[in-house]
N, C-alpha and C positions, 0 to 999 in steps of 0.2 A: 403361576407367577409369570408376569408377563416377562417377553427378553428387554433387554436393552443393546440400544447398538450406541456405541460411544464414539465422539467424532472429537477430532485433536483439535480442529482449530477454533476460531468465533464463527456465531451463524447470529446474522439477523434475522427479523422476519422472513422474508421471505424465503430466506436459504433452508431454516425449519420448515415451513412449508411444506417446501417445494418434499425435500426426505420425508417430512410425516405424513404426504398424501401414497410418495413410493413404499413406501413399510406399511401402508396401514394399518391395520389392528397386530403386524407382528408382533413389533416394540418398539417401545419410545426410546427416546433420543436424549441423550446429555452431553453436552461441550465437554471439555477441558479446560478450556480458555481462562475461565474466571476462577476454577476450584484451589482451595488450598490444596496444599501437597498428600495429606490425610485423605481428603473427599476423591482427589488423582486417584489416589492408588484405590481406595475403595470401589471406585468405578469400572474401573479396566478388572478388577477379580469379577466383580457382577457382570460385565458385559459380553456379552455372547457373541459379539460382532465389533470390528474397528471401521472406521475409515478416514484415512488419510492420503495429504497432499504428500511427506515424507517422513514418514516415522522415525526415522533415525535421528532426526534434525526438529521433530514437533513431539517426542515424546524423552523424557531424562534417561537415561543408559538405567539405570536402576530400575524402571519402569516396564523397558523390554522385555523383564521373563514373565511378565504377568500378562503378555498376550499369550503366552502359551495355549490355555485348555479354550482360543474362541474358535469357532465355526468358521469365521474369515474375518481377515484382514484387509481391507480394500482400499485400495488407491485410487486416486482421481485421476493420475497422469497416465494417458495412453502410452508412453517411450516411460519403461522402467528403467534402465539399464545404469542409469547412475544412481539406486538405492542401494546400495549390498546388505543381497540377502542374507549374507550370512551371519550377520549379527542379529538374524529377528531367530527367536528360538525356531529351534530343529522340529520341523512336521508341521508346523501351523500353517494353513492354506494361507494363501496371498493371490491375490487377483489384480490385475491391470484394469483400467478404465479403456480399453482398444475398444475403437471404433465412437466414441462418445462425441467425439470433434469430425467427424465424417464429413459430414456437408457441408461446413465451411472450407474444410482441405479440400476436397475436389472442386471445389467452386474456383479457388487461389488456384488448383494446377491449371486446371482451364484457364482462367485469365494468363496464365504466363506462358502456354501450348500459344492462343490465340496473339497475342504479344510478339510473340517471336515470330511465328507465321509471317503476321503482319507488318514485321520490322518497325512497331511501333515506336520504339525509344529512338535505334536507330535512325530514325527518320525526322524524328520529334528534333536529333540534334541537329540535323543536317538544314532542316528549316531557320536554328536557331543561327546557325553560321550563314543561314541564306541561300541557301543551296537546293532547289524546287525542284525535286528526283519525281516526277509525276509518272514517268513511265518505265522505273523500278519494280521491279517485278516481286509482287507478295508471292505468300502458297499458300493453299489450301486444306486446313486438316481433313475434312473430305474425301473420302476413298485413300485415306491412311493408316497404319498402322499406329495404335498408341500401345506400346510395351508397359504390362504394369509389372515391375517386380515386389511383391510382398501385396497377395488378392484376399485383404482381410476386410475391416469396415472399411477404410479411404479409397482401398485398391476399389472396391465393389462399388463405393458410389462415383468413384471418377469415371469408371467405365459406363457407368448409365450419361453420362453428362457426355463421355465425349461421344458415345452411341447417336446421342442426340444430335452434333453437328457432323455425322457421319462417318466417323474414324470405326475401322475394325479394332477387337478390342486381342489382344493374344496377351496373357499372363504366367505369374509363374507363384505358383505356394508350393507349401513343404509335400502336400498330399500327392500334386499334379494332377487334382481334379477337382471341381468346385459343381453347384447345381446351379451359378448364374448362365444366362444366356452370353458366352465368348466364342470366339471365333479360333481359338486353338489357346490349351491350357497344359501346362509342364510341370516340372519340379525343377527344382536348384542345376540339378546335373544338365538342367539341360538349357542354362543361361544365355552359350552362344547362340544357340537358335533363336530366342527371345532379341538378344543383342542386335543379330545379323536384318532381324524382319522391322523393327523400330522407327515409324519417321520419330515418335514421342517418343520417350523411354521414362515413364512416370517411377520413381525411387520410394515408395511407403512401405517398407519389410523394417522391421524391428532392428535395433542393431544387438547384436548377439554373439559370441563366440565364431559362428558359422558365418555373419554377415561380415564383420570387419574387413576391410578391406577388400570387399567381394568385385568390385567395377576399380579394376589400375589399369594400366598402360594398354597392356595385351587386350582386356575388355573394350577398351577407348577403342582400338585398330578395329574390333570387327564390325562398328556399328558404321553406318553412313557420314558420308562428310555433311553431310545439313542435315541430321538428326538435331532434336532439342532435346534436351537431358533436364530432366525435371527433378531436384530434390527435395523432397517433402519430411526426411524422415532423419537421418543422423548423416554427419557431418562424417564421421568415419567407415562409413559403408563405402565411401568413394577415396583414390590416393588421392590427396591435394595437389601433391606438386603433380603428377600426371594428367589430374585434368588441368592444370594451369597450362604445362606445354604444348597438352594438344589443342586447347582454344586459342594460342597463340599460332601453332601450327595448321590449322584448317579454322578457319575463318568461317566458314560458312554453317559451321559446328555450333549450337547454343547451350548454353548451358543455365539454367533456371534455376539460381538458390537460395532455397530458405531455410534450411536444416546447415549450420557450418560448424568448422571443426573445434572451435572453442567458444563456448556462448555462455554470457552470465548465472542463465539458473542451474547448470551443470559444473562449469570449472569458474564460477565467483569473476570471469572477464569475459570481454569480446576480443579477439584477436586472428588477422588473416597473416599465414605464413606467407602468403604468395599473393602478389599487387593486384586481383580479382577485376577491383573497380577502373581498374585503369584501362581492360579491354571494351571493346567495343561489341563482340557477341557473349554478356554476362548479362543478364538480367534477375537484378537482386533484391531480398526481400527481407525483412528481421525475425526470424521466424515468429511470424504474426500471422500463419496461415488457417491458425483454429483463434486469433481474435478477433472474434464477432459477440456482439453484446449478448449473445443468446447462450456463449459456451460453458460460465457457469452452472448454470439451471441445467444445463443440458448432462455437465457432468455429473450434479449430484444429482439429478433423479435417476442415471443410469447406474450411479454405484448402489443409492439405494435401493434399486431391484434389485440389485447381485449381492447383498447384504441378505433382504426378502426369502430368495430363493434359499440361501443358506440354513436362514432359520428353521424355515419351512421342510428344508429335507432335499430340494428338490433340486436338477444339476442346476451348477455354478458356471459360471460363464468367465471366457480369460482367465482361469487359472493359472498359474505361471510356472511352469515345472524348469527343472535342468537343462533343457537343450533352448532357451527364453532368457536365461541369465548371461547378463554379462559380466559383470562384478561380483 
């Protein structure tokens, strides 16, 4: 009997596709979207495999214990940490989509590394006021450090990109060791050295119990006064109000963000505690740093491998265990 993998939301053409060239002959594929409530629940007992944008919120509470007995559960979103797991039954694998939006995030850190360097905005205003600073002095990422904290898929490809315009690459994961080509690789414990070596200090690590609140005040002091601080990833990995004071207090400090601390598809608003837009070294973004017309397709033929693999027997990728949870 062949499997079925059952997916929560609508798929048009090409969205089918795109999963039934990833799955090939494993198993076919059924929405949710359109079934009566009967056909629902009949689907999720036969299917061997989920995948969803947010289960908790695309599938009825009633619906939940009948993922029980699948193989995986797979999510589209790279940053879990607003699903709680703990309403999806006990022991059912669950998997992240990490690393699926890669190359357009390191492409966005880079523009905003370069950006800053280049005192682009800044500069951009000073024209608009009329003010012709020709012999302001840019810098050079070149023969710099860029600090990646969290060296997963974005950590890995930003570091190829900034390798490119010549920055050293020094990171930090949980293992403190990786097989990419860097130039010094740590763990968590060893943050302040990561912090202290930084002209970049790129932010992509998951937010997690562990991460919350990891980059405050004391973090801020040990890095360089003209470090760029790049967020790519959760709005509370960093204190708000401490980086607000200290971009007002070192000026020549930047700060790059696109990950903030309450954003529509997590807490239902946008909203900044602290006036961000009103400094001058803030360089801001909606976190739009994986929308590129490619990121779709991109995520589901990558979940539907990791569905593949499941079936198939074979290890599963991004798993999501207990020290990965933050709700």
């Amino acid at each position: 009997m062949t499997n079925r993998v059952a997916v929560t939301f609508e798929l048009d053409a090409a969205g089918r596709g795109i999963i039934a060239e990833a799955l090939g002959s494993a198993a076919d594929i059924v929405s949710l979207a359109k079934l009566d409530e009967a056909a629902r629940a009949a689907t999720l007992r036969q299917a061997a495999a989920l995948i969803a944008g947010n289960p908790l919120k695309e599938l009825r509470a009633h619906e939940l214990p009948l993922l029980g007995h699948m193989k995986l559960v797979q999510l589209l979103a790279a940053g879990i940490d607003f699903i709680r797991m703990d309403q999806l039954p006990p022991g059912v694998p669950v998997a992240s989509n990490a690393g699926a939006y890669a190359e357009p995030m390191a492409e966005h850190a880079l523009a905003m590394a370069l950006a800053a360097a280049k005192r682009l905005l800044v500069e951009h205003e000073e024209l608009r006021q009329g003010r012709f600073n020709q012999r302001g002095l840019n810098r050079m990422l070149a023969g710099g450090v860029c600090g990646i904290l969290g060296f997963g898929g974005v950590g890995v490809a930003a570091a190829r990109l900034m390798r490119c315009v010549g920055m050293r690459v020094h990171a930090i994961n949980r293992r403190g060791a990786t097989e990419e080509p860097v130039d010094w690789i740590g763990s968590p414990a060893q943050l302040d050295t990561l912090l202290r070596a930084a002209d970049v200090l790129l932010v992509v690590a998951p937010l997690t119990r562990a991460t919350v609140g990891m980059i405050g005040a004391r973090e801020l002091r040990l890095m360089r006064e003209d470090t760029t601080l790049i967020n790519l990833a959760r709005g509370e990995i960093i204190d708000e109000a401490a980086l607000f004071q200290h971009l007002q207090a070192h000026p020549r400090f930047t700060a790059c963000i696109d990950a903030w601390w309450v954003e529509p598809v997590r807490h239902g608003e946008f909203r900044m505690d602290q006036p961000f837009m009103r400094l001058p070294n803030v360089i801001a973004s909606p976190h739009n740093s994986a929308s590129v017309a490619a990121t779709p397709a991109a995520g589901l033929r990558q979940a539907a491998a990791n569905c593949r693999r499941a079936l198939l027997g074979e290890r599963v990728e991004h798993l999501i265990g207990p020290d990965d949870r933050f709700l």
